[in-house]
Each structure stands twice: as C-alpha cells, then as structure tokens.
DOKOLVO-32149 format. One record per atom (N, C-alpha, C, O): atom name; x negated, z, y; residue number from 1; residue in three letters. Coordinates in steps of 0.2 Angstrom, whole numbers. Each point is the difference from the previous one (the first is absolute). Layout:
REM DOKOLVO-32149
+------+-------+-------+-------+------+------+
| name |    xx |    zz |    yy | resi | resn |
+------+-------+-------+-------+------+------+
|   CA |     X |     Z |     Y |  NUM |  ALA |
...
+------+-------+-------+-------+------+------+
//
This chain:
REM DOKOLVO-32149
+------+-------+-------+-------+------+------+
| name |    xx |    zz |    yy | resi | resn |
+------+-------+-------+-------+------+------+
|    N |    71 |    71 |   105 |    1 |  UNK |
|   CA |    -6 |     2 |    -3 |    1 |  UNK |
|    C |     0 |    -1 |    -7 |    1 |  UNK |
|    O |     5 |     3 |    -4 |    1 |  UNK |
|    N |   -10 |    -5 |     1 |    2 |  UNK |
|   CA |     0 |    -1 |    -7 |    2 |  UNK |
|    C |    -6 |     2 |    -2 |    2 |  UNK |
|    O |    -5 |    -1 |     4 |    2 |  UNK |
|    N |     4 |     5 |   -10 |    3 |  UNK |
|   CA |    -8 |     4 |    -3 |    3 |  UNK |
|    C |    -1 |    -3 |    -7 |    3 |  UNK |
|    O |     4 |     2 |    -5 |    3 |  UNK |
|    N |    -8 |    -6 |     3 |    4 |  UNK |
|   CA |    -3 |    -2 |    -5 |    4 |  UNK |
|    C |    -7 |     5 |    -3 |    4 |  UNK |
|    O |    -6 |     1 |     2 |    4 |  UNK |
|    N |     9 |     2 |    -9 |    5 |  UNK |
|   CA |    -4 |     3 |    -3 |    5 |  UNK |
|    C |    -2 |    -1 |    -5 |    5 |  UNK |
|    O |     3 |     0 |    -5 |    5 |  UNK |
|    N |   -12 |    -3 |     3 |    6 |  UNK |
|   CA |    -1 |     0 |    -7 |    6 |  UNK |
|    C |    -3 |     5 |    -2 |    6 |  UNK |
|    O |    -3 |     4 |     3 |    6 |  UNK |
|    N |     4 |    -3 |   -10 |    7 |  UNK |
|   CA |    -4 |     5 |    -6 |    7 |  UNK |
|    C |    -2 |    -3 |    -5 |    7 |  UNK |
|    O |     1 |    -6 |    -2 |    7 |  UNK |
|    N |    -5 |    11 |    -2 |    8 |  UNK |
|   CA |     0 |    -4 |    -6 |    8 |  UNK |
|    C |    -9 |    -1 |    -1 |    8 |  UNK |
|    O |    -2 |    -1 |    -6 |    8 |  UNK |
|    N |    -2 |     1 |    10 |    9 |  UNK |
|   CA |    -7 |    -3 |     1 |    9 |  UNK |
|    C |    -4 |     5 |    -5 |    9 |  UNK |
|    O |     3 |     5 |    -1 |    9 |  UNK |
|    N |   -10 |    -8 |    -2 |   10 |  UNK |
|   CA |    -3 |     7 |    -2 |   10 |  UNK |
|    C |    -7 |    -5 |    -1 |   10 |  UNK |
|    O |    -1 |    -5 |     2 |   10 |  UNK |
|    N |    -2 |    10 |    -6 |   11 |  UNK |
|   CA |    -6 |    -3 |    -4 |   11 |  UNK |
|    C |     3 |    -2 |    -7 |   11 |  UNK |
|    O |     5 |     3 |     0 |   11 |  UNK |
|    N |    -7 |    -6 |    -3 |   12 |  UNK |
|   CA |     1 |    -2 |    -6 |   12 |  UNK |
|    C |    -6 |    -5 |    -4 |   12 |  UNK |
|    O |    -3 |    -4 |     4 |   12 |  UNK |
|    N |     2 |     2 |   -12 |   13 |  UNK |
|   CA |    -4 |    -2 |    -4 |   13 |  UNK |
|    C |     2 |    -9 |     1 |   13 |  UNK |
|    O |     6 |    -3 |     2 |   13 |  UNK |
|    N |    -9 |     0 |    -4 |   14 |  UNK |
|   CA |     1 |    -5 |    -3 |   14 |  UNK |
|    C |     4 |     0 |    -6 |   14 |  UNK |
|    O |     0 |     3 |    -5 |   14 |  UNK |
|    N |     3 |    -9 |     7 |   15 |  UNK |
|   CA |     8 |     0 |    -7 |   15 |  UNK |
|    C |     4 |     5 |     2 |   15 |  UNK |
|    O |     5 |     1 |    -4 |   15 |  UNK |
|    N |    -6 |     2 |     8 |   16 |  UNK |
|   CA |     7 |     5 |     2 |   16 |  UNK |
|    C |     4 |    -2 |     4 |   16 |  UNK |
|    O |    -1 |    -5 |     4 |   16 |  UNK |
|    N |     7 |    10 |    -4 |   17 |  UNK |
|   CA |     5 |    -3 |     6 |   17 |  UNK |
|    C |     1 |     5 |     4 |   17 |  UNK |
|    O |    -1 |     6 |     1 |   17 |  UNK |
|    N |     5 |   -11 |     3 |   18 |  UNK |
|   CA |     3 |     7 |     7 |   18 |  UNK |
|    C |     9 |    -5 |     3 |   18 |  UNK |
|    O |     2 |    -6 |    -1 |   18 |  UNK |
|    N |     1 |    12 |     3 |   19 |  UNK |
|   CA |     5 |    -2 |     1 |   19 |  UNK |
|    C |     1 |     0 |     9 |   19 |  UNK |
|    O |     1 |     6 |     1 |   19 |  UNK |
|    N |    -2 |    -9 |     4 |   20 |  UNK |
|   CA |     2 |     0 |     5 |   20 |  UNK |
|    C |     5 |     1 |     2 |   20 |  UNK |
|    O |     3 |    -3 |    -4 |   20 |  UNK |
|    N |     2 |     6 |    12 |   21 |  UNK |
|   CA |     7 |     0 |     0 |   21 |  UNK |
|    C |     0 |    -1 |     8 |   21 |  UNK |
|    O |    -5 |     3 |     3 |   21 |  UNK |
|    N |     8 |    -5 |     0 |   22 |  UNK |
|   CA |     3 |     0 |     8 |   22 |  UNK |
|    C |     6 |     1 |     0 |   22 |  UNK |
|    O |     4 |    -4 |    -2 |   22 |  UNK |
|    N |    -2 |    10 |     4 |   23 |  UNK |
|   CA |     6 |     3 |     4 |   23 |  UNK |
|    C |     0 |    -1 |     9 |   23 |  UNK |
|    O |    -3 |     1 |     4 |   23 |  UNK |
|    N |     9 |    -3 |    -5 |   24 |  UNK |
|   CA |     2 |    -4 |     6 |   24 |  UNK |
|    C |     6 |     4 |     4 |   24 |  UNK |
|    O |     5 |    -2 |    -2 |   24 |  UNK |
|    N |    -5 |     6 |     7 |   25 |  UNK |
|   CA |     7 |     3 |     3 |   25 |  UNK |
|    C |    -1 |     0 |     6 |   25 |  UNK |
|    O |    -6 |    -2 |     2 |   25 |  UNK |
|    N |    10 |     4 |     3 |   26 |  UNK |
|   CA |     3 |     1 |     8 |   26 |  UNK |
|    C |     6 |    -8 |     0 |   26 |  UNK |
|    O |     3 |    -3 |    -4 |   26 |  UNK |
|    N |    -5 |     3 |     9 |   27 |  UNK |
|   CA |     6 |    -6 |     3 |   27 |  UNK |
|    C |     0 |    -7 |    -4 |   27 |  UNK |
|    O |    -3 |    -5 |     3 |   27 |  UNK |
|    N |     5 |     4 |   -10 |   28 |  UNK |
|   CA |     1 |    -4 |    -4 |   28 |  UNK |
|    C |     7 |    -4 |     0 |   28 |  UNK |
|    O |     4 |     4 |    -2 |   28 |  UNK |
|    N |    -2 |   -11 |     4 |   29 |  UNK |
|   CA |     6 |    -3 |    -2 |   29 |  UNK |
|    C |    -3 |    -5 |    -6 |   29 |  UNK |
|    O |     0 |     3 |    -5 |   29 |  UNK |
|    N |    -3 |    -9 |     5 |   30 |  UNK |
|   CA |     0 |    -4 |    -6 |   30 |  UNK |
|    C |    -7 |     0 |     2 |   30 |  UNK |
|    O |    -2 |    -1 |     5 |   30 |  UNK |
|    N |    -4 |     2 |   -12 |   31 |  UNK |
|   CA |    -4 |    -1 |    -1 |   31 |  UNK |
|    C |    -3 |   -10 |    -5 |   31 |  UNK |
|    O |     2 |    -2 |    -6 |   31 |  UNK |
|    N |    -5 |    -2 |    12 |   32 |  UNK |
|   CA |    -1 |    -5 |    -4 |   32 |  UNK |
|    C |    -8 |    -2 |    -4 |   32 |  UNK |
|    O |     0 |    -3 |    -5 |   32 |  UNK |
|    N |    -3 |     5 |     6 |   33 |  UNK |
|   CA |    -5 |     1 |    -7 |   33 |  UNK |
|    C |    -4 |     8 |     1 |   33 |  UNK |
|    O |     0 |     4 |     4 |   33 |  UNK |
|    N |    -3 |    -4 |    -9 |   34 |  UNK |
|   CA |    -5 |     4 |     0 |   34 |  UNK |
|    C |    -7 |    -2 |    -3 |   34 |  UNK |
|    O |     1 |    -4 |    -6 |   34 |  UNK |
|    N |    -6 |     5 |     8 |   35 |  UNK |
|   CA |    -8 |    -3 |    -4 |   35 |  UNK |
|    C |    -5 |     5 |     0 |   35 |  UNK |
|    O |     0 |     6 |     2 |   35 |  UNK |
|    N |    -4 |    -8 |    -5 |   36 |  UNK |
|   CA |    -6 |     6 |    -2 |   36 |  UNK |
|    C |    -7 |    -2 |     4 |   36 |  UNK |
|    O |    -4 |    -4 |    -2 |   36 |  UNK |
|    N |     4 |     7 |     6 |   37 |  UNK |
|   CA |   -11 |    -4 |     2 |   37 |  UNK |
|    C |    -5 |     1 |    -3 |   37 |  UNK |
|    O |     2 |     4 |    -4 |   37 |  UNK |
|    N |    -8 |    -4 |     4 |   38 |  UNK |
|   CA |    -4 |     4 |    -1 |   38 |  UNK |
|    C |    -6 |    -1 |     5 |   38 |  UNK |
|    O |     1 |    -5 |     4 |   38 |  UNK |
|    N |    -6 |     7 |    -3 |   39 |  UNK |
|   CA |    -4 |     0 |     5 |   39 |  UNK |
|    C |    -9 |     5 |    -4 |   39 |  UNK |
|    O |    -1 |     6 |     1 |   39 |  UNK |
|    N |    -2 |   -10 |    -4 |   40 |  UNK |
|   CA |    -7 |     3 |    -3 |   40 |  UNK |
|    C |    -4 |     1 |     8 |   40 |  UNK |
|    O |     3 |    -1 |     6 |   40 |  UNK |
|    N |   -11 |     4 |    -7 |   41 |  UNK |
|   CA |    -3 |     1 |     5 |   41 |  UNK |
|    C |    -2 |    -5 |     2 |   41 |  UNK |
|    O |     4 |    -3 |    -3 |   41 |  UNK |
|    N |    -8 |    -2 |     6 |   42 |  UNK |
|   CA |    -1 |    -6 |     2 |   42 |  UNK |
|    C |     4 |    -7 |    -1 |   42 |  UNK |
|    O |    -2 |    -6 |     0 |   42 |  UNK |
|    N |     8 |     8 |    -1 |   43 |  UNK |
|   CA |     3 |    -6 |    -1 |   43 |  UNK |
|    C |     6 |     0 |     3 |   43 |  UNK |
|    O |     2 |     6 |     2 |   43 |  UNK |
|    N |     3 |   -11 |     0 |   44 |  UNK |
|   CA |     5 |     1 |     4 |   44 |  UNK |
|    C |     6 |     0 |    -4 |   44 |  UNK |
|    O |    -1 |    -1 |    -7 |   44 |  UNK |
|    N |     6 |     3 |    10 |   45 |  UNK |
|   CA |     8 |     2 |    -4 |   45 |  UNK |
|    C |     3 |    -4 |    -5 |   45 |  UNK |
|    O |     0 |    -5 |     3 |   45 |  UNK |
|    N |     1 |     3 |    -7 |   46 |  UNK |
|   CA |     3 |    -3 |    -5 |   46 |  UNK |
|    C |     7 |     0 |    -3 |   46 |  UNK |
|    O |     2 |     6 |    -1 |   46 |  UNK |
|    N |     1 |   -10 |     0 |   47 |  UNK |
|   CA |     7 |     2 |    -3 |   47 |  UNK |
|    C |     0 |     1 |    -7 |   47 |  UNK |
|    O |    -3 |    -5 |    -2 |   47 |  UNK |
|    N |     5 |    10 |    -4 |   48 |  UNK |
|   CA |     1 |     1 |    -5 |   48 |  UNK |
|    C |     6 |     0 |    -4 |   48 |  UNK |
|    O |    -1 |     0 |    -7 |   48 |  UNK |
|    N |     7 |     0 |    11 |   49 |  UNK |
|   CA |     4 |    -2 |    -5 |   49 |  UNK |
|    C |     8 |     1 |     6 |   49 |  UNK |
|    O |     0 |     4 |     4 |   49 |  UNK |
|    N |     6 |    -8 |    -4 |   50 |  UNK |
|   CA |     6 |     2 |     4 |   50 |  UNK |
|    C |     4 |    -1 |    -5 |   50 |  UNK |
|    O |    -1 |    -3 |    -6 |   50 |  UNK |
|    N |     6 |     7 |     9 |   51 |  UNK |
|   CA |    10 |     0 |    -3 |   51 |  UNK |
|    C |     3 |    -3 |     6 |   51 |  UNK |
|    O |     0 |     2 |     6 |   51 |  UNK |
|    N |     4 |    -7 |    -7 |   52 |  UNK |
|   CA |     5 |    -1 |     4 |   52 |  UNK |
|    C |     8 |     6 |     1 |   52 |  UNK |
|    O |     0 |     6 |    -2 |   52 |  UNK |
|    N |     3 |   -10 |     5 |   53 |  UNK |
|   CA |     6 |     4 |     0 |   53 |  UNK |
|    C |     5 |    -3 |    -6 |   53 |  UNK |
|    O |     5 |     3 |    -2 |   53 |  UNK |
|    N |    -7 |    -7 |     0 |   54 |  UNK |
|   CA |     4 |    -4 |    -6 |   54 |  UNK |
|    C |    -5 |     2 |    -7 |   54 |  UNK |
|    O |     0 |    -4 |    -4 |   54 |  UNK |
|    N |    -2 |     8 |     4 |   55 |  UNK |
|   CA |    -6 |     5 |    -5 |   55 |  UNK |
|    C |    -6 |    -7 |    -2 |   55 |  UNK |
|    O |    -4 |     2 |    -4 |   55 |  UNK |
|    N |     4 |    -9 |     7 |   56 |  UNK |
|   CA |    -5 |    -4 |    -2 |   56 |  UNK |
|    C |    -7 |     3 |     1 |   56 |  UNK |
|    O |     0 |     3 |     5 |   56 |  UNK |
|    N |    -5 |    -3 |    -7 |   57 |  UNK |
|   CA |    -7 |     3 |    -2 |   57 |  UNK |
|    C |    -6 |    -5 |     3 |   57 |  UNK |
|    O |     4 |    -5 |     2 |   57 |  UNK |
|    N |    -9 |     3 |    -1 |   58 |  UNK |
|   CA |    -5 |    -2 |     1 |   58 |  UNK |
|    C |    -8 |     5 |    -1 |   58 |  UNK |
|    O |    -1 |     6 |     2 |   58 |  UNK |
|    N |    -3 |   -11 |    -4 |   59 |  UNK |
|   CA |    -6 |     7 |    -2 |   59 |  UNK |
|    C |    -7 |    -6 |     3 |   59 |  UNK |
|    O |     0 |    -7 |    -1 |   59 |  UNK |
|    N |    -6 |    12 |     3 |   60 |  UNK |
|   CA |    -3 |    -6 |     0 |   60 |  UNK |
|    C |    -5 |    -2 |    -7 |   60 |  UNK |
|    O |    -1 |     4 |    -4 |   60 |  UNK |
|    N |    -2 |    -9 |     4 |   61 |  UNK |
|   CA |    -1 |    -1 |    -6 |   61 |  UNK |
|    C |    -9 |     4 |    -2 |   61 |  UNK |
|    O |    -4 |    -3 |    -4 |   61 |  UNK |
|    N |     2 |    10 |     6 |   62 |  UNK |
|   CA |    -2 |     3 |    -2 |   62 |  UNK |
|    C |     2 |     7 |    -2 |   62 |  UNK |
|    O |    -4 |     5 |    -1 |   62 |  UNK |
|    N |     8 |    -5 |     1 |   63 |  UNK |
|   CA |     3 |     4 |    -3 |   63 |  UNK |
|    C |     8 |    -1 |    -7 |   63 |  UNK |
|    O |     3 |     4 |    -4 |   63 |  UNK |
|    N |    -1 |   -11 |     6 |   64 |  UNK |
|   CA |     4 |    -2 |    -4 |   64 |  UNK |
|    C |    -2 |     1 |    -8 |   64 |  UNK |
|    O |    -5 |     0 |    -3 |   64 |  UNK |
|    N |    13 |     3 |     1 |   65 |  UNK |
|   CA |    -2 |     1 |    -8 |   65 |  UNK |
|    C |    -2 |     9 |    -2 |   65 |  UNK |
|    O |     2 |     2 |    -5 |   65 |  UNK |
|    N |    -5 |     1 |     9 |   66 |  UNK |
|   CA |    -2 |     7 |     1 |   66 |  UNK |
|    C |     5 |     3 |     5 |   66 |  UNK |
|    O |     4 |     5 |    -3 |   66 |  UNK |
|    N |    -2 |    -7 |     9 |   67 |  UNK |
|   CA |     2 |     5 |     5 |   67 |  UNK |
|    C |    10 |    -1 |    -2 |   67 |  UNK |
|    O |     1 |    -6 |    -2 |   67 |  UNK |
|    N |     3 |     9 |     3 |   68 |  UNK |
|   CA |     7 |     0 |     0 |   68 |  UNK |
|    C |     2 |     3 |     7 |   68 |  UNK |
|    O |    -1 |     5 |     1 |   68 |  UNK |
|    N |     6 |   -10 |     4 |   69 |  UNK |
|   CA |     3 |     6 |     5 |   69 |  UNK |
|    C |     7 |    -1 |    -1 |   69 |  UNK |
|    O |     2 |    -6 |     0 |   69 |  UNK |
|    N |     4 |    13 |    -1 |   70 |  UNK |
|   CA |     2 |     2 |     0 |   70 |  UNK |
|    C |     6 |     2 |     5 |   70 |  UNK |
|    O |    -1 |    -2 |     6 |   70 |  UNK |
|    N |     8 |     5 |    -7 |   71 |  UNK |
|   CA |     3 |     2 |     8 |   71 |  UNK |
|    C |     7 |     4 |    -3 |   71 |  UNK |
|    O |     4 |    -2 |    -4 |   71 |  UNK |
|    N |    -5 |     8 |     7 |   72 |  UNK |
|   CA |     4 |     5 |    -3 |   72 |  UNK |
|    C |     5 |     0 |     7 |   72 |  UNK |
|    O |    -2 |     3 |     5 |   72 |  UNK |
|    N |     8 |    -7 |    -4 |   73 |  UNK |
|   CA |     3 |     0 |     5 |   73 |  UNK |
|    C |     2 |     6 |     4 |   73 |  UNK |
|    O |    -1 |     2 |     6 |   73 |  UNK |
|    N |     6 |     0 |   -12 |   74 |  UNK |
|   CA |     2 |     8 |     3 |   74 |  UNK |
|    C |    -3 |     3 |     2 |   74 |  UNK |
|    O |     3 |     4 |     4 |   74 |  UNK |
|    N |   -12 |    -3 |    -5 |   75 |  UNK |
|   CA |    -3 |     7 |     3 |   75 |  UNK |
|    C |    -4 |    -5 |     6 |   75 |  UNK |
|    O |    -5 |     3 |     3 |   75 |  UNK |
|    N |     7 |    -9 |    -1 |   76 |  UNK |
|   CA |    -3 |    -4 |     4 |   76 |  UNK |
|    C |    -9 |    -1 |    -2 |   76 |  UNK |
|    O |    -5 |     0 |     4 |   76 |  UNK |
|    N |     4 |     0 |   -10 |   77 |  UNK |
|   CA |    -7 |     0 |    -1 |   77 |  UNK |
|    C |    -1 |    -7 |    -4 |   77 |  UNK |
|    O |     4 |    -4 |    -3 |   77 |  UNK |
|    N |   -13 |     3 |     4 |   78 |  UNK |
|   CA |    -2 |    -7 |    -5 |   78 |  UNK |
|    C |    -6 |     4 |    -2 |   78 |  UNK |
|    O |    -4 |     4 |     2 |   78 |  UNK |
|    N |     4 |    -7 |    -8 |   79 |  UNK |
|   CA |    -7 |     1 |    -7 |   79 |  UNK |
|    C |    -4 |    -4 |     0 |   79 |  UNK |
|    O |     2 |    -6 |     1 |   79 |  UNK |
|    N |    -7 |     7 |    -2 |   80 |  UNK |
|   CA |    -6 |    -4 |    -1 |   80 |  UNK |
|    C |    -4 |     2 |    -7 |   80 |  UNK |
|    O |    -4 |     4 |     1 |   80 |  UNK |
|    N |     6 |    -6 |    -6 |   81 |  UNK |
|   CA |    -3 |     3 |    -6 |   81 |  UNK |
|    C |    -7 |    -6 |    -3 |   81 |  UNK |
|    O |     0 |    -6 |    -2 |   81 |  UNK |
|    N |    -5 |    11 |     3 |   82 |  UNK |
|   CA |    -8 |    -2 |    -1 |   82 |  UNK |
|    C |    -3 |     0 |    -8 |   82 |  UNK |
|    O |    -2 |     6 |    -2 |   82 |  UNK |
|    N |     3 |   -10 |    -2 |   83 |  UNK |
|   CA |    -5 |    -2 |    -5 |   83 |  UNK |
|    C |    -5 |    -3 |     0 |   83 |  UNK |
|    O |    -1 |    -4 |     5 |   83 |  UNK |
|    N |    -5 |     6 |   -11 |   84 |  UNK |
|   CA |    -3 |    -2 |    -1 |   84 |  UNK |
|    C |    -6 |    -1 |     5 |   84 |  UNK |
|    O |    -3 |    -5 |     1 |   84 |  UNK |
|    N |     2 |    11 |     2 |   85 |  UNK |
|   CA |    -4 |     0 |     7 |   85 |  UNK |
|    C |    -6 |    -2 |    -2 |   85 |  UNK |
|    O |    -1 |     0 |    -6 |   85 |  UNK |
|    N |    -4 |    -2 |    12 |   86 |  UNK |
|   CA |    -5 |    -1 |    -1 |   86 |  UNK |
|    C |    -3 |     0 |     9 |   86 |  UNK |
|    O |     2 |    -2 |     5 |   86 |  UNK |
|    N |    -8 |     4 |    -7 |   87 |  UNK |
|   CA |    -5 |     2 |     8 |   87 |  UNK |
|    C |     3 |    -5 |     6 |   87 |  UNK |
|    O |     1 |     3 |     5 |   87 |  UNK |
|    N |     0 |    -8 |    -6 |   88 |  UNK |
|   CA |     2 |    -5 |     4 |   88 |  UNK |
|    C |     6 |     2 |     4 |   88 |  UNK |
|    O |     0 |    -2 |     6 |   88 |  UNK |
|    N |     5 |     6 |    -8 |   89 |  UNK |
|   CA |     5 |     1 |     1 |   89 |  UNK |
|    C |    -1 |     5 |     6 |   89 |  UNK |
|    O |     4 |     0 |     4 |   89 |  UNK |
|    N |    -8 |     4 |    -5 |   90 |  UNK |
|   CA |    -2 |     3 |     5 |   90 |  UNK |
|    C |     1 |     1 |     8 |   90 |  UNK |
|    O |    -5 |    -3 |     4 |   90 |  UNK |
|    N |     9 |     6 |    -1 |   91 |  UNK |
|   CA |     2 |    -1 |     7 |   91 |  UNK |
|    C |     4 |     3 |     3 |   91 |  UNK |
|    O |     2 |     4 |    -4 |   91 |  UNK |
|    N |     2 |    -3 |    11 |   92 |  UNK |
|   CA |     4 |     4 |     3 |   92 |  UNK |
|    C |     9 |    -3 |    -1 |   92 |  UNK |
|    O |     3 |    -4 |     3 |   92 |  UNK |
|    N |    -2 |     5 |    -4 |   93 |  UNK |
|   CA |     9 |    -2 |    -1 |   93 |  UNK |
|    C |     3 |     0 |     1 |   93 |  UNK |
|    O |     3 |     6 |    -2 |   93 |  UNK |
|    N |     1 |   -11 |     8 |   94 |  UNK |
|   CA |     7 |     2 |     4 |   94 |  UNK |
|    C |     5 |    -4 |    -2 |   94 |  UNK |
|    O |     0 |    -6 |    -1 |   94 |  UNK |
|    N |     4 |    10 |     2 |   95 |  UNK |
|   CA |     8 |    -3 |     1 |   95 |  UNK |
|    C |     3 |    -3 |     6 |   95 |  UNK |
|    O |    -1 |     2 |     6 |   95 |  UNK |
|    N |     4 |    -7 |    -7 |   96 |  UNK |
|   CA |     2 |    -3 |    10 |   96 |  UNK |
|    C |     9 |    -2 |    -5 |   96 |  UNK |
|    O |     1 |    -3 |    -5 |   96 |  UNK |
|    N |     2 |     6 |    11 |   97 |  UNK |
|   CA |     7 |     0 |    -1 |   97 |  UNK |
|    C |     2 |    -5 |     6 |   97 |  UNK |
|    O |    -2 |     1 |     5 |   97 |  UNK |
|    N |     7 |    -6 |    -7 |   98 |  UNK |
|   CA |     3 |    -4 |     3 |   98 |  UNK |
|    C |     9 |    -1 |     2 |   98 |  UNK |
|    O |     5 |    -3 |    -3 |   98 |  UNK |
|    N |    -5 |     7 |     7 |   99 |  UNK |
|   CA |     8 |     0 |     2 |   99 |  UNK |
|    C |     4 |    -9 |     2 |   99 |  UNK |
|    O |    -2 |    -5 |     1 |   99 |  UNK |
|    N |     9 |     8 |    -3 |  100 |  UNK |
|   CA |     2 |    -9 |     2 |  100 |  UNK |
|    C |     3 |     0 |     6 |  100 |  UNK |
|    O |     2 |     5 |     3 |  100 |  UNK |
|    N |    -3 |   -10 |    -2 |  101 |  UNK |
|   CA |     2 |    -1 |     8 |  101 |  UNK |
|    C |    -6 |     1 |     7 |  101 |  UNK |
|    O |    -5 |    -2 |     0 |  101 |  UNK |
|    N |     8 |     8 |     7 |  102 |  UNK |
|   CA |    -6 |     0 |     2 |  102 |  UNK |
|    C |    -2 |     8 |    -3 |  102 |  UNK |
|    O |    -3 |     4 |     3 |  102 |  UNK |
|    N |     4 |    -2 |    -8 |  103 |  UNK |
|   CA |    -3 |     5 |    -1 |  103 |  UNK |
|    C |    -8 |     1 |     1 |  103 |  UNK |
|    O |    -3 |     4 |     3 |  103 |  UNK |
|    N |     2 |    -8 |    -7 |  104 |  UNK |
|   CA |   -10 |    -1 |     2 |  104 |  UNK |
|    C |    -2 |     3 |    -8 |  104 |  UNK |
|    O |     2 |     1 |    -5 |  104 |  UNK |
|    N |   -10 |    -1 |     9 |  105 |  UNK |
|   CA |    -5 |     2 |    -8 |  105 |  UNK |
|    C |    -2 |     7 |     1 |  105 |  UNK |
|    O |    -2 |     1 |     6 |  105 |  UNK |
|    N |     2 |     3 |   -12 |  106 |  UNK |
|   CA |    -2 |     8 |     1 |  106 |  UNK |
|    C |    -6 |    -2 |    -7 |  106 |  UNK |
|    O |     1 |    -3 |    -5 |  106 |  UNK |
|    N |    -7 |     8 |     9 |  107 |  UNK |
|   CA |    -6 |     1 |    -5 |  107 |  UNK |
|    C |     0 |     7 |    -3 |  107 |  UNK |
|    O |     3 |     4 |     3 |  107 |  UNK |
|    N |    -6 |    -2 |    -9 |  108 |  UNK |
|   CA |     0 |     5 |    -1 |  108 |  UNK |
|    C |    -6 |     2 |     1 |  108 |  UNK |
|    O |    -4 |    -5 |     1 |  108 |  UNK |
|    N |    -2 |    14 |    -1 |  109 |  UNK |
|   CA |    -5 |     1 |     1 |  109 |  UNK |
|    C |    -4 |    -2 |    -5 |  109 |  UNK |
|    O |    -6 |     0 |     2 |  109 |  UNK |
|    N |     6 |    -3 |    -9 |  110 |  UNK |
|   CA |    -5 |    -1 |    -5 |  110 |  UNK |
|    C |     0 |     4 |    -6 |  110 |  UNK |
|    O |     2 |     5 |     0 |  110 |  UNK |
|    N |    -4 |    -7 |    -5 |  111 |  UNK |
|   CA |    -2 |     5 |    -4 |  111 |  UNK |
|    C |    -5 |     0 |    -3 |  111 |  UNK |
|    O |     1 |    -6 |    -3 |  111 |  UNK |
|    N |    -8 |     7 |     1 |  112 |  UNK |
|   CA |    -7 |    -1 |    -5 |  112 |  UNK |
|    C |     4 |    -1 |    -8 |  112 |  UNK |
|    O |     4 |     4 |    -3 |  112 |  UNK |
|    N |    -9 |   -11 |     1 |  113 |  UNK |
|   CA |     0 |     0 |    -5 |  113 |  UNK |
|    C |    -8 |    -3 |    -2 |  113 |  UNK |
|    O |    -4 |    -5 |     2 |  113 |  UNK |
|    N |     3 |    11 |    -7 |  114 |  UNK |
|   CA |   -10 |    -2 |    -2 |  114 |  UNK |
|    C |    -1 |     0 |    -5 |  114 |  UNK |
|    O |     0 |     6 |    -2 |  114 |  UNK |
|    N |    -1 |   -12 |    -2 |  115 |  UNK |
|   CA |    -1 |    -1 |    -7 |  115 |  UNK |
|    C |    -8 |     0 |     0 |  115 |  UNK |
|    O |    -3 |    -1 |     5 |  115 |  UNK |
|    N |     1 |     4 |   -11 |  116 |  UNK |
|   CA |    -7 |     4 |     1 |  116 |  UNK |
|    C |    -2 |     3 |    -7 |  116 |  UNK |
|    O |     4 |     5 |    -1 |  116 |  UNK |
|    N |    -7 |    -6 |    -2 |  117 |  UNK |
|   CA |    -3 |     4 |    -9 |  117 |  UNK |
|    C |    -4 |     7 |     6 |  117 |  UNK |
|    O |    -3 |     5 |    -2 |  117 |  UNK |
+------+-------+-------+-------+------+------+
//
C-alpha cells in the first residue's frame, strides 16, 4: 500500500505563487518518476510537469518558463513551485507516483488551486 498526499492548494492573485508538495509513503522500494496533473471543470486531465528517477524534468509548454518541479528525496516528496499565475491556471492538481518495476501507479486525492482578483 502506498498513500499519495498533496498540499499546498489555495486561492491566490494573479502574478502570485503557490508552492505545491506530494508526499509519498507506505510500501516504497524504487520510485521511477513522479508528475503533476491538472484537471479544470470541463476539461479533461492534463500533464503539467514530471521528474524522472535520474532527476530529468519535462513541463508542458503552457506552463513552461513559470512552473518549477522539484524532489526532496529524503522526505520522499516532489515540489511544484507555481509563478506567475494567471486564471488559466486554474484547476484541481494531482500527483501520480510511479514505482519501478511491477510496483504500479499511485494517485494522490488533489489539491485546489484558483487564481482569481
């Protein structure tokens, strides 16, 4: 059993930031990537940004240049740090953890983030 946890979500301004975080614990041996989703209300899931296991990065190209993901190994966690928001960004935000081997995919429950004057 593995539990995928994000925080970090809130309301915030345009041109502000927010820092997202997924912790990651129970029955872990090697972790092969980690990625960020997001999912607005009428629109289907999207990828926002992954870490390999070799710390290589990937973002997609709407948010490239603004968003940063990050990976604090020791505490088993990854960062998503959000600049320069704007309404667009607006969305639910999951973490999906990738074990190596047959470990499998763990999702975490979400966090809101609503950019908004």
């Amino acid at each position: 059993q593995v539990q995928v946890v994000e925080s970090g979500g809130g309301l915030v301004q345009p041109g502000g930031s927010l820092r997202l975080s997924c912790a990651a614990s129970g029955s872990i041996s090697s972790i092969n990537a980690v990625a960020w989703y997001r999912q607005a209300p009428g629109k289907e899931r999207e990828l926002v940004a992954i870490i390999n296991s070799g710390g290589g990065t990937n973002y997609a190209r709407s948010v490239k240049g603004r968003f940063t993901i990050s990976r604090h190994n020791a505490k088993n966690t990854v960062y998503l740090q959000m600049n320069s928001l704007i309404p667009e960004d607006t969305a639910a935000y999951f973490c999906n953890v990738r074990l190596a081997g047959t470990g499998g995919d763990y999702w975490g429950q979400g966090t809101q983030v609503t950019v908004s004057s």
